[in-house]
N, C-alpha and C positions, 0 to 999 in steps of 0.2 A: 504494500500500500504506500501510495507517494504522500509524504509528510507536506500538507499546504502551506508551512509557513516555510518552509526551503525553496519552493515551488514560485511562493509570493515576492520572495527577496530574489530568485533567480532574474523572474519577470522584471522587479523594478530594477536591479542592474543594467538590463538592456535598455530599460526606457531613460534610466542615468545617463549612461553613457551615451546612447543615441542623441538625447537633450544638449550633453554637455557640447559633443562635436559639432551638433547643427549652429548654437549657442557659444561660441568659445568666450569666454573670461565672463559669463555667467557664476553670479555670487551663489553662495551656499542657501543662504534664505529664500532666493527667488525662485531656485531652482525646488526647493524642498515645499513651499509654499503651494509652489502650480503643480507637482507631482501629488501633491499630497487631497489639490482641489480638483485637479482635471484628470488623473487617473486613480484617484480613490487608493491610495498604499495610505498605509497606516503609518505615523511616525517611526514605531520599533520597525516596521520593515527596510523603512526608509535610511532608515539612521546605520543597520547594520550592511546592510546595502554599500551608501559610501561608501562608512569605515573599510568593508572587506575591496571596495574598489580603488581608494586610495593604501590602501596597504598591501595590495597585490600591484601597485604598480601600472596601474590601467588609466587612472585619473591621476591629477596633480593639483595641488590647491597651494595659494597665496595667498599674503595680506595685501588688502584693498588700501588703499589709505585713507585715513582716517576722515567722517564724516561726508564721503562719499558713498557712492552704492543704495543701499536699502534701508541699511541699518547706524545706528550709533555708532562710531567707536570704528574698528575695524573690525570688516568680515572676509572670506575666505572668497576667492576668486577662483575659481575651475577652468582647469583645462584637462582636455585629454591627452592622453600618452600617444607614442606610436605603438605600444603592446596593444594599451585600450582600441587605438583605430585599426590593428588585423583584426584582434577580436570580434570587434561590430561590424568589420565588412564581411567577416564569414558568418555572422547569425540575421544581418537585416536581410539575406534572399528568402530564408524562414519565415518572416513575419508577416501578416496577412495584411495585404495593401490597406483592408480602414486599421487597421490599429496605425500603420505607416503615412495614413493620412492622420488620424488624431493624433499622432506626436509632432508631425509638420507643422500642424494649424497651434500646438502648444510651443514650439521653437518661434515660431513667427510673433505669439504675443509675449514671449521671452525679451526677445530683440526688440519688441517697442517699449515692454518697460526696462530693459538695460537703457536704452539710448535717451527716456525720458528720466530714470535716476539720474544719469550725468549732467541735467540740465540744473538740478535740485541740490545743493551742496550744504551743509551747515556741520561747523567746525567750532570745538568748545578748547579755550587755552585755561590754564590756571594762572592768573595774575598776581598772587602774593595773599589778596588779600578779596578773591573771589574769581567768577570766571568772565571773559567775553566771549560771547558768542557772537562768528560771523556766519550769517547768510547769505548763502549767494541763488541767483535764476536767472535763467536765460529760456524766456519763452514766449512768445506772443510778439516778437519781436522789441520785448522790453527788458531790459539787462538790471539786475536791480541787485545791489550789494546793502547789508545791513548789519551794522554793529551795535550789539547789544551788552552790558553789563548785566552780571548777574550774583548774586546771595550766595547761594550752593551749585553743589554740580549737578541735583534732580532739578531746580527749576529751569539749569541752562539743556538739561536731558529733553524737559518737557518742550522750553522752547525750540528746540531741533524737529521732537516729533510733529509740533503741530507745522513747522514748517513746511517741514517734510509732505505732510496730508495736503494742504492747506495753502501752498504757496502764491498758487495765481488768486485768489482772493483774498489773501492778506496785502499782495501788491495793488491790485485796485482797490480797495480800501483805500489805503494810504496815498494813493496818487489820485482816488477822488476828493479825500478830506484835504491833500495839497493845493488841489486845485480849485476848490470853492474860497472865493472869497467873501 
């Protein structure tokens, strides 16, 4: 009898790995997020997955730098190996063209929110005696940088995330309350 959680972790290897090539320097988070939303793997499959594909030498992971990407702080940027690419060119003839189209249409919405992270940046210093946080976007064809002082390192956390969420309607805001007089 085939044990389905070896089974499950085998599948989402392939869809990892498939993801990561299609997607290169795809973060840890984004990737784990849309596997986790759009092919239904569970976290524990997902997580031992990775680990056994970066520790077998198949995938490679980096730090991002800081306050870029997805996440706070630094997160881990993916790439695939050349192990990992014979590997996946000898199992994607196996795979049945919709699962080959639903990982397609999941690489494609990879790469617009990769390219839309990079537009989104917010970066926290330690000052001596509190933090600044800088914001940066580039969107709508309006470039907008913003420095912030801040108390602790949660409210300058908080202020990144809502950045993050949030950015083109914190810029109009502020550039419609500039512009009334």
């Amino acid at each position: 009898m085939k044990d389905n959680s070896s089974y499950t972790k085998a599948e989402a290897k392939i869809h990892i790995l498939y993801l990561v090539d299609k997607v290169p320097g795809v973060s840890y988070h984004m990737l784990m997020d849309s596997c986790m939303k759009s092919l239904y793997v569970d976290f524990f499959d997902f997580a031992d997955a990775y680990e056994e594909l970066i520790s077998g030498n198949l995938m490679n992971k980096s730090a991002s730098q800081p306050g870029s990407e997805d996440a706070l702080g630094s997160t881990e940027i993916l790439t695939i190996t050349e192990g990992g690419r014979a590997v996946l060119s000898d199992l994607v003839g196996a795979m049945n063209n919709n699962l080959v189209g639903v990982l397609d249409q999941i690489a494609q919405e990879l790469k617009k929110e990769q390219e839309e992270s990079k537009k989104i940046t917010g970066y926290k210093a330690f000052t001596g005696s509190g933090y600044e946080v800088t914001l940066t976007s580039e969107a709508d064809d309006i470039s907008t940088k913003i420095k912030i002082c801040c108390d602790s390192e949660e409210q300058a956390d908080l202020i990144i995330r809502n950045w993050r969420r949030d950015s083109g309607n914190i810029t109009k805001s502020i550039t419609d309350q500039l512009s009334n007089s």
